[in-house]
C-alpha positions in Angstrom: 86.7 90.9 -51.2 85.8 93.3 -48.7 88.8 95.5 -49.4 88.6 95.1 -53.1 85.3 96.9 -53.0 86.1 99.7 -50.9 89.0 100.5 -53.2 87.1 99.8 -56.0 84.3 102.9 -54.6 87.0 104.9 -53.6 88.7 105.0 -56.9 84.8 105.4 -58.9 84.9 108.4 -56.5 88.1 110.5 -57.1 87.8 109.9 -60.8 84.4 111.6 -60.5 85.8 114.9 -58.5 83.8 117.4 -58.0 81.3 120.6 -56.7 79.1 122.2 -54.9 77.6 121.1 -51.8 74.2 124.0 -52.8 74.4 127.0 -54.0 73.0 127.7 -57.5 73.9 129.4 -60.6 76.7 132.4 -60.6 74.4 134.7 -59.2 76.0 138.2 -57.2 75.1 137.5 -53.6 72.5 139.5 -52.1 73.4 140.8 -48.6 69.9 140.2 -46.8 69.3 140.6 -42.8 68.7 137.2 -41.3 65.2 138.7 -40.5 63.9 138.3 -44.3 62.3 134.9 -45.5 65.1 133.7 -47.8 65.9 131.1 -50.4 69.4 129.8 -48.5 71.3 126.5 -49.0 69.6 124.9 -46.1 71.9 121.7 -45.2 68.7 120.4 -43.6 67.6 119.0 -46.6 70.8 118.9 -49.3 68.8 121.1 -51.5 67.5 124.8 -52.1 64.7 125.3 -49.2 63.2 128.5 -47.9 63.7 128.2 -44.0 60.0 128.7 -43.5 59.4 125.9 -45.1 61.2 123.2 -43.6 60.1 121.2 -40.2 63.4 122.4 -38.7 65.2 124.3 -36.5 67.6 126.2 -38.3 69.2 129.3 -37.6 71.6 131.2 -39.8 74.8 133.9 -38.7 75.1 136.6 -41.6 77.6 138.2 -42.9 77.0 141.6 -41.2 77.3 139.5 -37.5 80.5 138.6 -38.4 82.4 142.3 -39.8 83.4 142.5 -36.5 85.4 141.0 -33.1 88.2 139.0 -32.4 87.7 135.3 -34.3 90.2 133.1 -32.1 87.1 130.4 -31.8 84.2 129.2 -33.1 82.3 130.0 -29.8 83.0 134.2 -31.0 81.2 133.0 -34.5 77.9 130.6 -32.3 77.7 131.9 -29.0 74.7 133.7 -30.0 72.8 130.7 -31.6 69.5 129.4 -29.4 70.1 125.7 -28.2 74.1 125.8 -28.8 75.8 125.4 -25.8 79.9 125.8 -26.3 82.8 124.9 -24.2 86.2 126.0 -24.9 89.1 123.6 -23.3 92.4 125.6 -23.1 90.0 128.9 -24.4 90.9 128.4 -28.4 91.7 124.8 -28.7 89.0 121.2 -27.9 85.9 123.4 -29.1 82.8 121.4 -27.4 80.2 122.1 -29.3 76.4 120.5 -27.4 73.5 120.5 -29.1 70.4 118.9 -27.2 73.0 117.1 -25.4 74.9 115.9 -28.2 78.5 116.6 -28.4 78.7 116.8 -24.6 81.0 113.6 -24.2 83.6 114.3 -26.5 86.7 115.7 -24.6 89.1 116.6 -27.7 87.2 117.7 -30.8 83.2 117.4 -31.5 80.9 114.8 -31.8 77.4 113.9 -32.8 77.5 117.2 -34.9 78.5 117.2 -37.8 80.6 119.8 -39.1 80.8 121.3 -43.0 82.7 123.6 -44.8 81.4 125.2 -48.0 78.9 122.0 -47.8 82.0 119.6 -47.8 82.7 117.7 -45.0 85.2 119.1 -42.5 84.5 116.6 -39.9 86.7 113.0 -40.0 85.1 109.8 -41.3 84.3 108.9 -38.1 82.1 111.6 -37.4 85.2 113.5 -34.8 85.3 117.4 -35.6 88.3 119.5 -34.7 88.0 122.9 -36.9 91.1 124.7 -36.8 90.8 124.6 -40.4 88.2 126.6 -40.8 89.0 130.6 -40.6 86.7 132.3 -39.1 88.0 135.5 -40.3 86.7 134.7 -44.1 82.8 133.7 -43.4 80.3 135.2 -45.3 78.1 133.3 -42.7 77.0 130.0 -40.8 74.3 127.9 -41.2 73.2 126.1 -38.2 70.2 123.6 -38.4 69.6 121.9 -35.0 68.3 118.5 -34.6 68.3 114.3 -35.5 69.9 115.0 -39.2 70.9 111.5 -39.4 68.5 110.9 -42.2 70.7 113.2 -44.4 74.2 113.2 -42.9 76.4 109.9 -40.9 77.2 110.4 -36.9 74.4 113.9 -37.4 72.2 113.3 -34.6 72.5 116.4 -32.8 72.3 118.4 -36.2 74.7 120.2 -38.9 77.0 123.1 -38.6 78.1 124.4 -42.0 80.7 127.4 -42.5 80.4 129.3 -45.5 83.4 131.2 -46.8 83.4 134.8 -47.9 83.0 134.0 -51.8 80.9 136.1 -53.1 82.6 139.4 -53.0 81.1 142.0 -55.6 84.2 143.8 -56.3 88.1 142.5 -56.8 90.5 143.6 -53.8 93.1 142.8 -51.3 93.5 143.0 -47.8 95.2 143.0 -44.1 94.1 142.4 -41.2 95.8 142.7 -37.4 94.2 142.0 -34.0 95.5 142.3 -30.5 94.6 141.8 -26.9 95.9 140.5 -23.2 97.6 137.4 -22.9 100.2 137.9 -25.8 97.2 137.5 -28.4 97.6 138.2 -32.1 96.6 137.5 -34.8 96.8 139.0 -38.6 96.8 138.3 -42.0 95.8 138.9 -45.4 93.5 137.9 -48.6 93.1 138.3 -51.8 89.6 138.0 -53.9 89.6 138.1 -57.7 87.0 137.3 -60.6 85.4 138.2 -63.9 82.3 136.7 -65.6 83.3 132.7 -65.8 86.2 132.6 -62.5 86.2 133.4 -59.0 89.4 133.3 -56.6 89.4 134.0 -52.9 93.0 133.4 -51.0 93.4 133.8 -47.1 96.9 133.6 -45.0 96.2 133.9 -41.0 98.7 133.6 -38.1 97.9 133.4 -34.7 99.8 133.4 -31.7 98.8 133.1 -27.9 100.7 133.0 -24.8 97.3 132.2 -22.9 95.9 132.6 -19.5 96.7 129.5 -18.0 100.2 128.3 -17.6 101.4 125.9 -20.3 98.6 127.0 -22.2 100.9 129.0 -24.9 99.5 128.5 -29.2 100.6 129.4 -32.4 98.7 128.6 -35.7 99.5 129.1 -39.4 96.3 129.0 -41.7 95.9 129.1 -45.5 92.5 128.3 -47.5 91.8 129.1 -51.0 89.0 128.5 -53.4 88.8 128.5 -57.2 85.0 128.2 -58.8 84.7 128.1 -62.6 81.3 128.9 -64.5 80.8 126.6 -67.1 78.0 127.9 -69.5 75.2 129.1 -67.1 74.2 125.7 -65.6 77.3 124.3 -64.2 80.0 125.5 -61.7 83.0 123.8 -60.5 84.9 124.7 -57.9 88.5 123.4 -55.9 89.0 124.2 -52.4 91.8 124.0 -50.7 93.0 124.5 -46.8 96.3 123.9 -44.8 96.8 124.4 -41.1 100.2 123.8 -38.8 100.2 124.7 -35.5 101.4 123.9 -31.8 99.6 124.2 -28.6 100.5 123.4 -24.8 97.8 121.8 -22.9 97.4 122.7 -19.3 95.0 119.8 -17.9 92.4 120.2 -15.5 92.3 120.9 -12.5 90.3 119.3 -8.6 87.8 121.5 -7.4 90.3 122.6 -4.5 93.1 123.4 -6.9 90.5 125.8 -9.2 89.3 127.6 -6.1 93.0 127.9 -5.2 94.5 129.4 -8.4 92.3 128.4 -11.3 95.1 129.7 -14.3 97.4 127.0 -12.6 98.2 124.0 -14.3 98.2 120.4 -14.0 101.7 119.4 -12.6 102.0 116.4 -14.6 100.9 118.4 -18.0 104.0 120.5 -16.7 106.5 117.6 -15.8 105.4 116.1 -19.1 105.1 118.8 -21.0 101.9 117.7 -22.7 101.5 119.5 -26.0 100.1 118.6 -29.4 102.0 119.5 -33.1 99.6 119.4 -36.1 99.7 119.5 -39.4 97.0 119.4 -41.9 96.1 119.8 -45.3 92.8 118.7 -47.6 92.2 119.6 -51.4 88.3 118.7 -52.4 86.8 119.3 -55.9 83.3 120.0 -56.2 80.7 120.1 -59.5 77.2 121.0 -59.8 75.1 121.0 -62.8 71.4 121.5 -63.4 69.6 120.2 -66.7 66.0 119.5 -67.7 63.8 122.1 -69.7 63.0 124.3 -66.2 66.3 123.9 -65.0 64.5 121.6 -62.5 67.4 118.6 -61.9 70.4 118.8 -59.9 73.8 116.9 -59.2 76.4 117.2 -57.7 79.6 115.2 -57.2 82.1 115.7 -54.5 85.6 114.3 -53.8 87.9 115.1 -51.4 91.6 113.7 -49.9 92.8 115.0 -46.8 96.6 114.3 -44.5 96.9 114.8 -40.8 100.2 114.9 -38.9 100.0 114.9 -35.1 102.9 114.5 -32.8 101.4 114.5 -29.1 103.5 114.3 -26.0 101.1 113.1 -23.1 101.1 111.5 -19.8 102.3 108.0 -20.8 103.3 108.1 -24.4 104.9 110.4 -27.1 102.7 109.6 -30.2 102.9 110.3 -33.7 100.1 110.0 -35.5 98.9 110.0 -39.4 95.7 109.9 -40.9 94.9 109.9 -44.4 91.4 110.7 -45.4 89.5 110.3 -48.4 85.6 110.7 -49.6 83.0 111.8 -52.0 79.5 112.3 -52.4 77.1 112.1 -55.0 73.9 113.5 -55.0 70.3 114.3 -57.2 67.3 116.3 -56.8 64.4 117.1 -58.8 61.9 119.5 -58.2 58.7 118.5 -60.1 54.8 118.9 -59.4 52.4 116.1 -58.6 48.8 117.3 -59.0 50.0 120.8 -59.2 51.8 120.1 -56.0 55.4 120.8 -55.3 57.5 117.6 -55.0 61.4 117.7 -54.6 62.9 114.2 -54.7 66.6 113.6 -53.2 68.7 110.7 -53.4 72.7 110.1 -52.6 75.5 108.7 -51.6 78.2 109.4 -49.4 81.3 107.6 -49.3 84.4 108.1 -46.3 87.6 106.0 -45.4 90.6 107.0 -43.2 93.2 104.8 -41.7 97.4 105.4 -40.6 99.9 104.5 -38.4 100.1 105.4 -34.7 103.8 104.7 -33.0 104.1 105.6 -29.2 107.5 106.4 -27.5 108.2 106.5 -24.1 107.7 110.3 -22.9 110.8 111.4 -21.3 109.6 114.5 -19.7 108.1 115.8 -22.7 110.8 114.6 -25.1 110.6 111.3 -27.6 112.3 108.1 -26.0 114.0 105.2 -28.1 112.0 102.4 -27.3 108.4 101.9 -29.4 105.8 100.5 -26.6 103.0 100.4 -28.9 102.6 100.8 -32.9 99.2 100.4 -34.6 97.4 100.9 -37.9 93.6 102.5 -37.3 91.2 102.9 -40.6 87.5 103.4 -40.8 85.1 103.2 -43.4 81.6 104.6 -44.2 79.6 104.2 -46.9 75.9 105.6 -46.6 72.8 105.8 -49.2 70.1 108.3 -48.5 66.6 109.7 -49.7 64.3 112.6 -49.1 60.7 113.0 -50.5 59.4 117.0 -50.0 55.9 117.2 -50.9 53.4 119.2 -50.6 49.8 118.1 -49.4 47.8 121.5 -49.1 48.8 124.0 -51.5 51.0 126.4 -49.8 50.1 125.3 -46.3 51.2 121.9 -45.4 54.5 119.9 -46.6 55.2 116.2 -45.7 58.7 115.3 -45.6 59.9 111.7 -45.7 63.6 110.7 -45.0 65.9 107.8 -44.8 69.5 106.4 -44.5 71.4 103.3 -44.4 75.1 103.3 -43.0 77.4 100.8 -43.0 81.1 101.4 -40.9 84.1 99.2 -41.3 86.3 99.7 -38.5 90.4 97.9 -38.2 92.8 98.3 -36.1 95.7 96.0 -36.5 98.9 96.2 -33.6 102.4 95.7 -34.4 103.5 96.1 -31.1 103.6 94.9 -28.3 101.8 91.9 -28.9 102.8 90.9 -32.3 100.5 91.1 -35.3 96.7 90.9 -34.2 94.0 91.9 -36.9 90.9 93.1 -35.3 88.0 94.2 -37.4 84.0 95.1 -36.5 81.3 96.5 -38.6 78.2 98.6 -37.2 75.6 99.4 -39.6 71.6 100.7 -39.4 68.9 102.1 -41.0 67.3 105.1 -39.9 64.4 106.7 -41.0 62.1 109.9 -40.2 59.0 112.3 -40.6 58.5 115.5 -40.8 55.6 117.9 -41.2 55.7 121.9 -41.9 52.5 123.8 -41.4 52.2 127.4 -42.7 49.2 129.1 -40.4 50.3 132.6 -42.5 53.5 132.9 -45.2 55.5 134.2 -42.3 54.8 132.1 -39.8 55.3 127.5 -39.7 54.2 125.0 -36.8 56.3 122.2 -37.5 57.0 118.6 -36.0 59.3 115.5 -36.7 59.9 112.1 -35.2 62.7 110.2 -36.0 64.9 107.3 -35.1 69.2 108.1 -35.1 72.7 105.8 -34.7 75.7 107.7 -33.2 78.5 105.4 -34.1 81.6 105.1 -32.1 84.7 107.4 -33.1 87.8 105.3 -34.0 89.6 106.8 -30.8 86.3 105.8 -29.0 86.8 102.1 -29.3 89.7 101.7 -27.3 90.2 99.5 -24.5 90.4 100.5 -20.9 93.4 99.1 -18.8 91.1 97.2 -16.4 88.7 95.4 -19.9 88.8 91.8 -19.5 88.5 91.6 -23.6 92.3 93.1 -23.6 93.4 90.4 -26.3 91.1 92.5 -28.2 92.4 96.0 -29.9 88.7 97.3 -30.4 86.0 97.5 -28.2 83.9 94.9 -28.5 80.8 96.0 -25.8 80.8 99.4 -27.2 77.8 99.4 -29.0 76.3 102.6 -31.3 74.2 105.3 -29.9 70.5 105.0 -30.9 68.1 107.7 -30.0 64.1 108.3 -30.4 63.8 112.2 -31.7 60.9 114.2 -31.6 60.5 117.8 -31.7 57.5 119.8 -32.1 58.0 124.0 -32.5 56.3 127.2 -34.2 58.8 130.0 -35.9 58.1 133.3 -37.9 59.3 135.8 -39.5 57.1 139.3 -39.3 58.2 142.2 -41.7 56.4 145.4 -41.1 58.6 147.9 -43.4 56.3 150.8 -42.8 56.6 150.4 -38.7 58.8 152.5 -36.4 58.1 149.7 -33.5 59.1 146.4 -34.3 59.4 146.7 -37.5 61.2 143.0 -38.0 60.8 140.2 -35.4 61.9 136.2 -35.4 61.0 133.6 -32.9 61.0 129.9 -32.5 59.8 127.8 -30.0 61.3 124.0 -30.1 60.2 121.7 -27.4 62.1 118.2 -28.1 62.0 114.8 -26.4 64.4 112.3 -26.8 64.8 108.7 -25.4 69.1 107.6 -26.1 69.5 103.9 -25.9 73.0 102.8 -25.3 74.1 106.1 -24.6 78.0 106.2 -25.3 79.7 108.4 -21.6 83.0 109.2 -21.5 85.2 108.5 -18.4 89.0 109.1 -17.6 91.9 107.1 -16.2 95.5 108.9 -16.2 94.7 111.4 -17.9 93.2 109.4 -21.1 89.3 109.1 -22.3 87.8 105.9 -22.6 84.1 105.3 -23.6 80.9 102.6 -22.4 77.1 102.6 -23.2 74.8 103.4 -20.1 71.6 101.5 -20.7 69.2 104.6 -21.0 68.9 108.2 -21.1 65.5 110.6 -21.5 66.4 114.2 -22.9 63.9 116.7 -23.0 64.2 120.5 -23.6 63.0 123.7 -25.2 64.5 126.0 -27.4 63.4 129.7 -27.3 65.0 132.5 -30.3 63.7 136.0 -29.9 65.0 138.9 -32.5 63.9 142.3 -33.1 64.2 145.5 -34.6 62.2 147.4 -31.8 63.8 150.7 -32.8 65.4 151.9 -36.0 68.7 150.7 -36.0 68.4 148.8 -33.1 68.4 144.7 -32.5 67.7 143.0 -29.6 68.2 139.1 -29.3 67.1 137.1 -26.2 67.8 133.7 -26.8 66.8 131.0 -23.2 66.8 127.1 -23.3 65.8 124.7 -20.8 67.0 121.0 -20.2 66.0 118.2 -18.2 68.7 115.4 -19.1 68.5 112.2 -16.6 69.4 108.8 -16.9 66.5 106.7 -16.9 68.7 103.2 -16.4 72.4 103.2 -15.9 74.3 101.2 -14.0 78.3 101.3 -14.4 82.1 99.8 -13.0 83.4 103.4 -11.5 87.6 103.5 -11.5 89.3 105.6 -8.6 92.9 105.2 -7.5 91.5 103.0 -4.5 90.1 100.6 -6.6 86.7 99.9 -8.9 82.9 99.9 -7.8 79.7 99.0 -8.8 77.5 102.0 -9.1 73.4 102.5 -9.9 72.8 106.0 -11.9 69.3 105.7 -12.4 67.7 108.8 -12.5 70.9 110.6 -12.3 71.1 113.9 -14.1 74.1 113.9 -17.3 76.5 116.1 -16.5 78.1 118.8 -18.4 74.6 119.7 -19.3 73.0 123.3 -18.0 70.0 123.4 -17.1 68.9 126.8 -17.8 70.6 128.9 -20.3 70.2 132.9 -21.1 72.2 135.0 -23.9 70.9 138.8 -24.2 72.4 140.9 -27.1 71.4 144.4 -27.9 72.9 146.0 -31.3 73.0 149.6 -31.9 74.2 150.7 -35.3 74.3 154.1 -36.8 75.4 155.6 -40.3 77.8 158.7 -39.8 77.8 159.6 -43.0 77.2 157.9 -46.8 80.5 155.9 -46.2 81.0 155.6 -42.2 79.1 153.2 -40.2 79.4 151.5 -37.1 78.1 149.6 -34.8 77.8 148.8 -30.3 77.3 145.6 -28.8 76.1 144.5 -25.6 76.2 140.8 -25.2 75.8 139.0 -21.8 75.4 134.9 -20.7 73.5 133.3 -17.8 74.8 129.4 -17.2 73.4 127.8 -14.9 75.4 124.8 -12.7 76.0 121.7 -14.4 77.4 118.5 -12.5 80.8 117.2 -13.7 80.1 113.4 -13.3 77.6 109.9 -13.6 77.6 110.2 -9.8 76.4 113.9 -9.6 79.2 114.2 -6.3 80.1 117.3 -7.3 79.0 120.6 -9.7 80.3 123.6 -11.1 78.7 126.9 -10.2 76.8 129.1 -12.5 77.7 131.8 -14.0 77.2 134.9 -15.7 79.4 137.6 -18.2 79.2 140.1 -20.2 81.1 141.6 -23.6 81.0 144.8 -25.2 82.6 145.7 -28.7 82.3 149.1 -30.8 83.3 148.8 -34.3 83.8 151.7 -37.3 83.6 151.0 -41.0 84.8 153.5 -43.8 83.7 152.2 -46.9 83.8 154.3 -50.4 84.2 152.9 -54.3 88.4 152.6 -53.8 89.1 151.6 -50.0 87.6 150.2 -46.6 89.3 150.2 -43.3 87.5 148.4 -40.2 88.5 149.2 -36.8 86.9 147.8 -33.6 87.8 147.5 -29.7 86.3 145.1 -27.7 86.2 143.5 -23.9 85.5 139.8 -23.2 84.2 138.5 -19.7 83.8 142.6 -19.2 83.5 141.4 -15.1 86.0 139.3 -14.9 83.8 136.6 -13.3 86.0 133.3 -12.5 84.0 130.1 -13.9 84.7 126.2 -15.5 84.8 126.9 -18.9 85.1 123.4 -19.8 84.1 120.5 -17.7 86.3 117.0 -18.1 83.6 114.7 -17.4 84.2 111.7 -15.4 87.9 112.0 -14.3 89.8 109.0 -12.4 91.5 111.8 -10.1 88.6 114.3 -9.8 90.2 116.7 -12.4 87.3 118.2 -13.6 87.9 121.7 -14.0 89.3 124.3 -16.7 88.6 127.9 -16.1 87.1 130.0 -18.8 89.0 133.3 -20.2 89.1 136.3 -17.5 88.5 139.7 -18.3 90.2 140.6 -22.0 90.8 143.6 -23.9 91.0 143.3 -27.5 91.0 145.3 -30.8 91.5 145.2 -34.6 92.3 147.0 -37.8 91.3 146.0 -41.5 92.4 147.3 -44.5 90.6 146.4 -48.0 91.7 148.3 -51.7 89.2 147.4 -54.6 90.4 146.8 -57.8 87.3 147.4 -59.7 
């Protein structure tokens, strides 16, 4: 029965395919500085919102940001963005992406944030994010919005990330693109963006090639996306998007603390012996409608479906897996925007439905190559379905705004082995309610004191709720004692946008100020035996920080962004089994700090741009980092050093009615300061270490011809 319904939700779903996760009518984009107070599709609240409005934290990357610099990782797209804090494992591949200490336990992929493309979901069913999908070359811009969205959005508690494509392009044209730099990187391509008064077509090819700066660290990717929108009438657009990604990357491992002061671009021997590596393959085609109706225009829907196949072949330290998941979901959604008492009132309700499942057949690994014999084959699927609601109203005319918000989730999780054991169906189901409130005061038009309190669930990855080897519930193929995350969010902060258009000095400024407080039940911790992840709750964990944005225009031409946040994460009752070679202990945490976690965090940029001439501009950067040390396990034994680097780019534009060209140089880690880029929390042999990327000289040439 249970079955029947999923597939009877799943097929309501595709047969209802669809568009567009918020943007509105076929209007020609406006190309505003992130300093104005603007009507953007804020994913914060799954409808139109002016970010001043809002009681969140939400910071958007615009186009102009994004003209320029290499784009191997999403880290050259966020690093700039207050409260982010961004790992890169290998330097392009694993993207960690932590915000307010979510995401921090995930070693492969991101968690606890959930990731969008165009509004439609690029992150897996189960709430796991790995974006190579996404090309970062083709963004008109990135919303981030920084917080407990798990009112809105399933497995969201750290907040939503949501990659906007390029789209709206005012004129027809076609392009290349070629970048180089140290350790054999390139990377080029091309696109192609058409359209006339009722289609739009944009078309992207990129390949990328790495030899790396580790050993075994060599990467190639192939990368195509496309979109289509149609106009229908003047109320309706629908729109197909489409992406496909194969690639191959060598992993390198981590490394002890002795072998990272020894020769940290060294690799792990068995990743070499092995020859640990992953092969991927990926496509997704979604469909996306949105039509408003009523006499002001003043409804909304919006029905989403999307299908999506994965292919990975992985060679690692036990196994040779092939994997396949195949992914399907939709959403629907409504708003109205209404008055009540000649107050403003916009009502949101939805649904969001997600399934994946596939096989997974492991081979012995004979030195990096497939054996004959099977020693384990399993089917995995998950399933989410998820209602929500939002209530925006407004209590005192253009001051104060009350937002209400709420979602149920429900998650079917089965994993059913083959092999070794002979057939064994194991099921569980985790489901919860959460709910929250919100409150936006506006002491003058540009400038909001806002607070919310909230209650999230962070539910277990499918990959998460594997056994360990030493579980004495190993009859079992899922987890049984893993348990979801549940957290206690509040944040309280004051932001502003100040325009003064007839000022030499300062004539634009934003700030925010976030100071948050979190109490994590059950957190979920990583930990590492041979090589492989497994997960466990600790009991309790208090999280408490502040956020701090600072941009400017102090000088004509001239921005200056000083972004700093502070973190106090400790666990407030944790006690855990710890796994060595030797053998297993008990061990008491409490009042531990988590690790992976910085506790002080500085990003400077200065911007100088100038105008040459009526078509040349260009533009300087200065960008430098402060990270402070961070321990690498439960046990705080040991702790990476901080660190600090610098970049520089310079980029020229030539831009007239019938051609552009772009050209830019840049140099990454301009010091060539030695540091743990990633940190593999919790490892059985101490392995904790993965340098970040040395010094690196880069540039890049872009050539556009307009057709109209």
């Amino acid at each position: 029965m249970y079955k029947s319904i999923h597939l009877l939700i799943y097929f309501q779903f595709i047969l209802f395919s669809q568009v567009i996760f918020s943007q509105t009518g076929n209007e020609e984009y406006q190309d505003t500085t992130k300093y104005k107070i603007q009507d953007v599709v804020v994913v914060g609240t799954r409808s139109t919102e002016k970010i001043i409005d809002i009681p969140y934290s939400v910071f958007r990357v615009d186009k102009k940001e994004l003209s320029y610099g290499k784009k191997v990782s999403a880290r050259d797209v966020l690093a700039d963005v207050p409260g982010l804090f961004l790992q890169n494992r290998y330097g392009t591949h694993d993207l960690r992406i932590s915000i307010r200490g979510f995401g921090t336990r995930s070693n492969s992929g991101i968690r606890g944030v959930k990731i969008l493309q165009d509004g439609i979901p690029e992150s897996e069913p189960d709430g796991e994010s790995v974006i190579d999908a996404i090309d970062l070359t083709s963004l008109g811009g990135v919303e981030v919005v920084k917080g407990n969205l798990s009112t809105l959005y399933s497995n969201a508690p750290g907040g939503v990330i949501n990659f906007i494509s390029d789209i709206n392009f005012p004129k027809d044209y076609i392009s290349v693109f070629n970048q180089i730099g140290k350790f054999g990187y390139k990377q080029s391509g091309a696109k192609v963006a058409l359209k006339n008064n009722y289609n739009r077509l944009f078309l992207s090819y990129n390949y990328r090639n790495l030899d790396g700066y580790r050993n075994h660290s060599n990467e190639y990717q192939h990368l195509i996306n496309s979109i289509y929108q149609a106009f229908i009438g003047t109320n309706s657009i629908l729109s197909l998007h489409t992406n496909f990604v194969k690639g191959l990357s060598f992993i390198p491992g981590s490394l002890t603390k002795a072998e990272f002061s020894s020769d940290p671009f060294a690799a792990d021997p068995i990743a070499i012996s092995q020859n640990i590596r992953r092969i991927t393959s990926k496509g997704r085609i979604a469909a996306r409608f949105l039509h408003n109706f009523g006499s002001e225009q003043q409804n909304e829907i919006e029905l989403t479906g999307y299908l999506s196949i994965k292919e990975l072949e992985r060679s690692e330290n036990e196994f040779y897996s092939i994997n396949t998941r195949y992914s399907s979901g939709g959403i629907i959604r409504f708003s109205n925007k209404s008055e009540i008492l000649e107050r403003k009132n916009i009502f949101t309700i939805g649904m969001d439905y997600a399934f994946q499942s596939g096989p997974i057949t492991q081979f012995e690994n004979l030195g990096g190559t497939r054996g004959i014999t099977v020693q384990n084959q399993y089917n995995e699927s998950l399933s989410n379905i998820g209602i929500y609601f939002m209530e925006h109203i407004t209590l005192m005319k253009n001051n104060l705004d009350l937002f209400l918000s709420g979602r149920y989730d429900h998650n079917h999780y089965s994993k059913n082995i083959f092999i070794p054991y002979g057939f064994i169906d194991t099921t569980r189901n985790l489901s919860g309610f959460v709910p929250k409130i919100g409150l936006n005061y506006k002491i003058l038009p540009s400038i909001a004191i806002y607070s919310s309190y909230g209650l999230s669930f962070d539910y277990p990855a499918s990959g998460e709720m594997a056994n360990n080897p030493f579980t004495s519930n190993i009859t079992y193929s899922l987890n049984r004692d893993l348990k979801a995350q549940q957290s206690f969010n509040y944040e309280l902060g004051i932001k502003g946008n100040l325009v003064s258009e007839n000022s030499d000095f300062m004539k634009k400024v934003f700030f925010e100020v976030t100071y948050f407080n979190y109490l994590i039940k059950d957190e979920i911790i990583p930990f590492v035996i041979n090589l492989k992840t497994y997960f466990r709750n600790a009991a309790q964990t208090r999280r408490t920080g502040v956020e701090i944005g600072f941009m400017s225009e102090p000088f004509e031409e001239v921005e200056l962004t000083i972004n700093y946040t502070f973190t106090n994460f400790y666990y407030e009752n944790y006690q855990a089994e710890i796994f060595t070679p030797q053998g297993s202990t008990i061990r008491n945490f409490t009042g531990n700090k988590v690790p992976s976690i910085p506790k002080h965090i500085v990003n400077f940029i200065l911007v100088k741009e100038f105008e040459v001439s009526e078509y040349i501009t260009g533009l300087v950067l200065w960008d430098c980092d402060f990270i402070s040390e961070m321990y690498v396990n439960d046990e705080n034994s040991e702790q990476s050093n901080d660190y600090f680097y610098g970049n520089i780019m310079a980029g020229l534009t030539f831009d007239n009615s019938n051609f552009a060209f772009t050209v830019f140089t840049g140099i990454s880690n301009i010091f060539d300061k030695r540091y743990s880029g990633f940190i593999n929390i919790n490892d059985f042999n101490k392995r904790y270490y993965e340098t970040g990327e040395p010094r690196n000289i880069y540039a890049g040439l872009n050539f556009k011809v307009y057709y109209n």
